[in-house]
C-alpha positions as CSV (number, residue, x, y, z in Angstrom):
1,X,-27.1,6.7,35.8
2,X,-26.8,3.1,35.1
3,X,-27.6,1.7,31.6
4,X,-28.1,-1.6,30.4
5,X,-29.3,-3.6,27.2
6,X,-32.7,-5.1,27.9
7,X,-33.5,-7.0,24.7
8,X,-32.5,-8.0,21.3
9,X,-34.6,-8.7,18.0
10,X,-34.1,-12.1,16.0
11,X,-32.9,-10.7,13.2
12,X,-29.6,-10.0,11.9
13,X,-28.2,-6.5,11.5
14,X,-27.2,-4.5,8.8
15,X,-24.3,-2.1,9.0
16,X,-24.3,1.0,9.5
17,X,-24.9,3.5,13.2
18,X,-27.7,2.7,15.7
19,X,-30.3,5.4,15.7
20,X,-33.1,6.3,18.3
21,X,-36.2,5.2,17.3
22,X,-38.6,5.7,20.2
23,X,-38.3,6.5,23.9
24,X,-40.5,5.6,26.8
25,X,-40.2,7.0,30.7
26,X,-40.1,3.9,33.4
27,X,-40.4,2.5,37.2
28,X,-42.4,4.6,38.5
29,X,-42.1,6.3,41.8
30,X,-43.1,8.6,44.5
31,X,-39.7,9.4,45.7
32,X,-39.3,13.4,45.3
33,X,-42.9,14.9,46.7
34,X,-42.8,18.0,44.1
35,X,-46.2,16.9,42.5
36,X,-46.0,19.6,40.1
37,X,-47.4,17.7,37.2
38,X,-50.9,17.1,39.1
39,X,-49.7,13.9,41.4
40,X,-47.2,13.0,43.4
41,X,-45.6,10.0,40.5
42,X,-42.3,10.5,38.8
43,X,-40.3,8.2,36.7
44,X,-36.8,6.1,37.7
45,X,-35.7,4.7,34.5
46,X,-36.2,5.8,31.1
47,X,-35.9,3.1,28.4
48,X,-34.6,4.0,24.5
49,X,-35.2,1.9,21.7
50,X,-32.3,1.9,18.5
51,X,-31.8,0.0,15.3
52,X,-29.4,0.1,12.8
53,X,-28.5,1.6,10.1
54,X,-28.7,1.2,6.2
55,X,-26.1,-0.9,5.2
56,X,-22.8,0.4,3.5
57,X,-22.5,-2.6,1.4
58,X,-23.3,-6.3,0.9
59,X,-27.0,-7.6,0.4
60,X,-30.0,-6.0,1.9
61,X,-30.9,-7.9,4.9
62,X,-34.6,-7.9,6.2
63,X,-34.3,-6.2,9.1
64,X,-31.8,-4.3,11.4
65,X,-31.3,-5.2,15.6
66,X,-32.8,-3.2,17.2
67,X,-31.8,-2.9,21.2
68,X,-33.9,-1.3,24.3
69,X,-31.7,0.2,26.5
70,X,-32.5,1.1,30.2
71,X,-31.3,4.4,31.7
72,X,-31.7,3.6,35.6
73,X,-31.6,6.9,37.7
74,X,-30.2,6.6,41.1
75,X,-32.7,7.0,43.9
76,X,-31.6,10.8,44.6
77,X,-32.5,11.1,40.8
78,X,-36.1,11.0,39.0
79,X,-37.1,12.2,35.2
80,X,-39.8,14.6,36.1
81,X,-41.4,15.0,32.8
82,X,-44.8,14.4,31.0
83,X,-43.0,12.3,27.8
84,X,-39.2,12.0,26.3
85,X,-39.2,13.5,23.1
86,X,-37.5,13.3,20.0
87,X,-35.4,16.5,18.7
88,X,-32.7,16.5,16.5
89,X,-30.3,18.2,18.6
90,X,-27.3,18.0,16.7
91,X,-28.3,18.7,13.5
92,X,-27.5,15.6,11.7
93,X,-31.1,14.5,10.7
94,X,-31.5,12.4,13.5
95,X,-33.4,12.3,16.9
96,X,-32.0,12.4,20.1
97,X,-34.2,12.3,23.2
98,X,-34.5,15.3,25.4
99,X,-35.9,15.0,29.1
100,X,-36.5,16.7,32.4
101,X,-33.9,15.6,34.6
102,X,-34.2,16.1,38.3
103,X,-32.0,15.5,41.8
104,X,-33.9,15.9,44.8
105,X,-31.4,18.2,45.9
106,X,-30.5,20.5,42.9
107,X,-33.9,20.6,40.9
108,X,-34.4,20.4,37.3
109,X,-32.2,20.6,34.3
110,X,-32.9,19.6,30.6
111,X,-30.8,16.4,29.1
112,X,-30.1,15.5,25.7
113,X,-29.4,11.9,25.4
114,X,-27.8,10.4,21.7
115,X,-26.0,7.4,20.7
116,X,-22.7,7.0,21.7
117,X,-19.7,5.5,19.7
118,X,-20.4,2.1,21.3
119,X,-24.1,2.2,20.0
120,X,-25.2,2.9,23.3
121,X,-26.9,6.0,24.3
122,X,-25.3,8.2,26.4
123,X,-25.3,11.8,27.8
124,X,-23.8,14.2,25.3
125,X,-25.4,17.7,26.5
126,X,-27.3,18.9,29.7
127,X,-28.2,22.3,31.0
128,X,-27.3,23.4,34.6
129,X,-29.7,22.2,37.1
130,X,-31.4,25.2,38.6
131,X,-29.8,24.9,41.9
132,X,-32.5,24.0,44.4
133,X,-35.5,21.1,45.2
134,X,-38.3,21.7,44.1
135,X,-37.8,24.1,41.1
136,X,-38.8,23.1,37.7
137,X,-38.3,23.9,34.0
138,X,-40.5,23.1,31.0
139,X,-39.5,22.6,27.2
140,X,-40.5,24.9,24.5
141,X,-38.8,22.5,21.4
142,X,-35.9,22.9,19.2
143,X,-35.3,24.3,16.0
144,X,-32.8,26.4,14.3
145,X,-34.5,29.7,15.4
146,X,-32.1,32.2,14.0
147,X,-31.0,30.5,10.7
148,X,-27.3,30.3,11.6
149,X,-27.5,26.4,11.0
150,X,-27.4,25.7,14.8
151,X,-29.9,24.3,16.8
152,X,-31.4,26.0,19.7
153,X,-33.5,24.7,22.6
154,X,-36.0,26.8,24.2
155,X,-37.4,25.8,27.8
156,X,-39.4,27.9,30.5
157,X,-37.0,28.6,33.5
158,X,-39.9,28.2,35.9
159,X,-42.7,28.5,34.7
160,X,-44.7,29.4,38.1
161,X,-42.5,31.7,39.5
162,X,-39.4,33.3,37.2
163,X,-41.3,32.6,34.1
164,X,-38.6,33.2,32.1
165,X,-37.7,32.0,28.4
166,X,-34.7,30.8,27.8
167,X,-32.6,29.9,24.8
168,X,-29.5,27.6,24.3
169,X,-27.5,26.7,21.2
170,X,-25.8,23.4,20.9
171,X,-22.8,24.2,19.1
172,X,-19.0,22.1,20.1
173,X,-20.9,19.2,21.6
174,X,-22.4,21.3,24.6
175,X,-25.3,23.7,25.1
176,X,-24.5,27.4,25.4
177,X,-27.0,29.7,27.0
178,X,-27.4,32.4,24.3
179,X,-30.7,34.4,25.4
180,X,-33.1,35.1,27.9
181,X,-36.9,36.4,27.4
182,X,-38.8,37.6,30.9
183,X,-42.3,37.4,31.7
184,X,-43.4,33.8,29.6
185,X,-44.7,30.5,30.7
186,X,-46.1,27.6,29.3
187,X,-47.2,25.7,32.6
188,X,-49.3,25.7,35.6
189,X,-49.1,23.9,39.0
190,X,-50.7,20.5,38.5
191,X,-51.9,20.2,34.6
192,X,-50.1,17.0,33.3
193,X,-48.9,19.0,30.0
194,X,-46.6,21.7,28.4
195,X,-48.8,24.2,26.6
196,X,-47.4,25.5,23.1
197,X,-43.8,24.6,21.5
198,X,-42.1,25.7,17.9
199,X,-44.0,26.6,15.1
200,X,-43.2,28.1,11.6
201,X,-46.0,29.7,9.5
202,X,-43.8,30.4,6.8
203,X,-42.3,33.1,8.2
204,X,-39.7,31.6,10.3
205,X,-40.1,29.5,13.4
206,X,-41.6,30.6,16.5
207,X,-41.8,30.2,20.2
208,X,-45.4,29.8,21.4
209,X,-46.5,30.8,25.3
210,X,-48.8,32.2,27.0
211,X,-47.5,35.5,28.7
212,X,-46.9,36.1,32.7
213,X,-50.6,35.4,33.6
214,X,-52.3,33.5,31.1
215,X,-54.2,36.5,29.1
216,X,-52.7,36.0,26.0
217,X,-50.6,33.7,23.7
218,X,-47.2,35.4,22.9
219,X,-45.0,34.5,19.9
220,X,-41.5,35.1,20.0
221,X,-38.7,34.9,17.7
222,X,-34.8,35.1,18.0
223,X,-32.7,36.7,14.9
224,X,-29.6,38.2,15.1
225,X,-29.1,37.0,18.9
226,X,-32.1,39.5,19.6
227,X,-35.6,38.1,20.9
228,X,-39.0,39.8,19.7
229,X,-41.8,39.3,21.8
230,X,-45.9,39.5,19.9
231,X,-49.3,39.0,21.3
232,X,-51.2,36.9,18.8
233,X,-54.5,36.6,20.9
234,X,-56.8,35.7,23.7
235,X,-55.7,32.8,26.1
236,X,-58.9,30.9,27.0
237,X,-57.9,27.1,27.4
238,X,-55.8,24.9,25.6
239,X,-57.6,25.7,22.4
240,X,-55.9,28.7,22.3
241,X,-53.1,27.0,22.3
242,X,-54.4,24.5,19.5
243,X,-55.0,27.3,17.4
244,X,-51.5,28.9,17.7
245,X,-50.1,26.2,17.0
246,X,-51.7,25.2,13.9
247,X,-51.2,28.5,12.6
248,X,-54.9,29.9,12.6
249,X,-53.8,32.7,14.8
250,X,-51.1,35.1,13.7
């Protein structure tokens, strides 16, 4: 990856750490022919946005810098992903972005991207690709699942043919594969989003699916480095989904 500072506010900043504040996929291109989010468009570059922190001391100035950095894959590389997103990874209250990283040769990992101690973001945790073209993972979200006061990240090992569920823990600066749940998904071959993610309805959070073929929504949690596995209803669309989510199905 090559990275590079596109642009600079006119304002001065304040002290204090760089933080991400948004994230947005770039260059687009047809280089790997998976097509497995409905077309045959990934992304090259993936552009994040920081600013600075409050300041430690000293007058309060109008505004922080803020910087938009470019992430350039190289051309064996693509982010094949609907969106970045924004999970607090680490734990410390602030985002990092997590993607769907892909080689053309190796397949698809997950990557947590954060700002570095040169302000710059860089790669501080990444799952193993899956070890072939062509084969896909999609994210569930991230949450501290069991309560330890880690933070997990749950992703569909792929989702059209393993289907499996599977948990990591970021703990020591690096993800640790903790758990594995069979016979889940959350995508199918050419819809242009992940169904379900991490919910809590006051009970804990939750990962939201659907199960193996797309009868029902399945809620599972993870306590005590076990997994527990619930059908909560009917799968008819994304509704379903909706509902789950929102907590209007239990």
């Amino acid at each position: 990856m090559r990275l590079c500072a596109l642009a600079l506010a006119m304002w001065p900043a304040v002290a204090g750490a760089q933080t991400i504040t948004s994230a947005e996929f770039v260059e687009p291109t047809t280089r790997y022919d998976h097509g497995i989010l409905g077309d045959a468009v990934e992304w090259g570059g993936l552009e994040i946005t920081t600013n600075g922190g409050a300041a430690d001391s000293g007058p309060i100035l109008r505004g922080s810098r803020k910087t938009t950095w470019l992430i350039d894959l190289p051309d064996d590389q693509v982010f094949e992903d609907v969106e970045p997103r924004l999970w607090d990874v680490t734990g410390d209250g602030f985002p990092e972005v997590v993607v769907i990283h892909t080689h053309l040769e190796y397949g698809a990992r997950l990557l947590v991207m954060g700002v570095g101690d040169r302000q710059a973001p860089v790669e501080i945790a990444q799952t193993p690709y899956i070890g072939r073209t062509h084969r896909w993972l999609a994210p569930i979200g991230a949450a501290d699942l069991d309560g330890d006061g880690a933070v997990e990240i749950a992703y569909i090992d792929r989702p059209h043919l393993a289907k499996t569920l599977r948990i990591w823990r970021f703990v020591d600066g690096a993800l640790t594969h903790v758990h594995d749940v069979p016979g889940l998904t959350n995508h199918r071959i050419g819809e242009d989003n992940i169904a379900g993610g991490i919910r809590d309805c006051g009970q804990g959070p939750e990962m939201i699916t659907a199960n193996a073929n797309w009868t029902r929504i399945m809620a599972t949690t993870f306590v005590d480095g076990r997994a527990q596995t619930r059908d909560i209803g009917v799968h008819e669309s994304r509704a379903s989904f909706d509902a789950a989510m929102a907590c209007d199905a239990s």
